[in-house]
N, C-alpha and C positions, 0 to 999 in steps of 0.2 A: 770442607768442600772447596772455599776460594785458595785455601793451603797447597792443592790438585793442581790445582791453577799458577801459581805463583811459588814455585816451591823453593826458589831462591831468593824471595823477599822477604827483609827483614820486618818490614814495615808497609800496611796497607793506606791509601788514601780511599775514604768511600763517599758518596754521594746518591743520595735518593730522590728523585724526581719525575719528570715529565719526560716517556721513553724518546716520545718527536721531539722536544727540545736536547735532548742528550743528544741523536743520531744526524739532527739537524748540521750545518755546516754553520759555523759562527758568522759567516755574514750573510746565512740566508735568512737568519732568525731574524723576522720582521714584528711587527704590532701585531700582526692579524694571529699568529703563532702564540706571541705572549699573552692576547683575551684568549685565544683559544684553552692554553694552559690553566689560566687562572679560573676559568667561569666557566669549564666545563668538561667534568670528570674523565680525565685520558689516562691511556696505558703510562705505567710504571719503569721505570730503568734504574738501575743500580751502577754505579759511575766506581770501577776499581783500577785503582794507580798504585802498582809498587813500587818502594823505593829503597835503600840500602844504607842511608846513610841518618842519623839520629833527627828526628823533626824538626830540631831547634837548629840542625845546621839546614838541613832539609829547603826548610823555608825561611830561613835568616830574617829576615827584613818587612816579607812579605805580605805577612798575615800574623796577628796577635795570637799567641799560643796560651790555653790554658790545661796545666796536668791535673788530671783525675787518677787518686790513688783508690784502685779497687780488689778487692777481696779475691781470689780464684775463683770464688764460688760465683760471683757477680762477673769475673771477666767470662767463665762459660756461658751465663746468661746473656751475656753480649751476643757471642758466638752464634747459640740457639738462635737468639733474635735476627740475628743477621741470616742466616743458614736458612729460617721460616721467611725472610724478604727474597730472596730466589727465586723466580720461579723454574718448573721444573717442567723439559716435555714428557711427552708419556712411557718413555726408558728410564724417566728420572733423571737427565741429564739438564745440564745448564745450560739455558738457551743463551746464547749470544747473540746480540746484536750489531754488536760496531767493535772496529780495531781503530785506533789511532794514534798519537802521537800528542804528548801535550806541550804548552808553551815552556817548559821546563826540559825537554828532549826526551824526557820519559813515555814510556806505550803505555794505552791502558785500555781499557776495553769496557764496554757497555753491555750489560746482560739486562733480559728481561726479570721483570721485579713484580711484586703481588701489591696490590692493591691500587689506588685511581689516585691520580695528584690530581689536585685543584685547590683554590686561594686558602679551602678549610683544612685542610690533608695536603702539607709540603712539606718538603724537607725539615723545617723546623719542627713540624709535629710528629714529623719521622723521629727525630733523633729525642726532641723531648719524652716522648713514650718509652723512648730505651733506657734514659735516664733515671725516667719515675723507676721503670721496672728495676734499677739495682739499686733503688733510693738513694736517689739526688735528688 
């Protein structure tokens, strides 16, 4: 599905969140936005950044990287899982919601995502659920 989308990227960045904090403008995001997010259950966005060049040159310095060696069988369950966090309009197509640009000069774009973020259900529980699911 995001392969449609990105069909020259070797390499996806994703992110699961709060669709208002995702769409929002970085310096509009105030307090009132961040209780919002945390304390009470809001729409979903899915944060997708392609990139081309290997992660570790990617983001050099930036952020601590760690490799996970998985099976085919567990990398399509990735996929699955990811593919079921989309959501879809009634053509079955990927809704989008935001184009931009990030502090790296790369585009990415924000689609709408299935399920409600808040302090219980965030991106940490996003991605830890995907990990239990290929056991990690």
């Amino acid at each position: 599905m995001l392969k449609d989308e990105f069909p020259h990227a070797s390499y996806l960045e994703l992110g699961w969140g709060g669709l208002e904090w995702y769409t929002t403008e970085r310096n509009d995001r105030g307090g009132v936005l961040v209780l919002k997010e945390l304390f009470y259950p809001t729409s979903s966005g899915l944060y997708v950044m392609p990139f081309s060049r290997e992660p570790v040159d990617f983001y050099a310095k930036s952020v601590e990287l760690s490799k996970l060696k998985v099976t085919e069988v567990s990398y399509q369950a990735i996929l699955k899982r990811i593919g079921e966090t989309i959501k879809l309009d009634a053509s079955g197509k990927i809704i989008l919601e935001k184009k931009g640009t990030s502090s790296s000069g790369n585009g990415y774009r924000i689609y709408r995502a299935n399920g409600r973020y808040y302090l219980f259900n965030n991106c940490n529980t996003w991605i830890n659920g995907l990990l239990k699911e290929i056991g990690y």
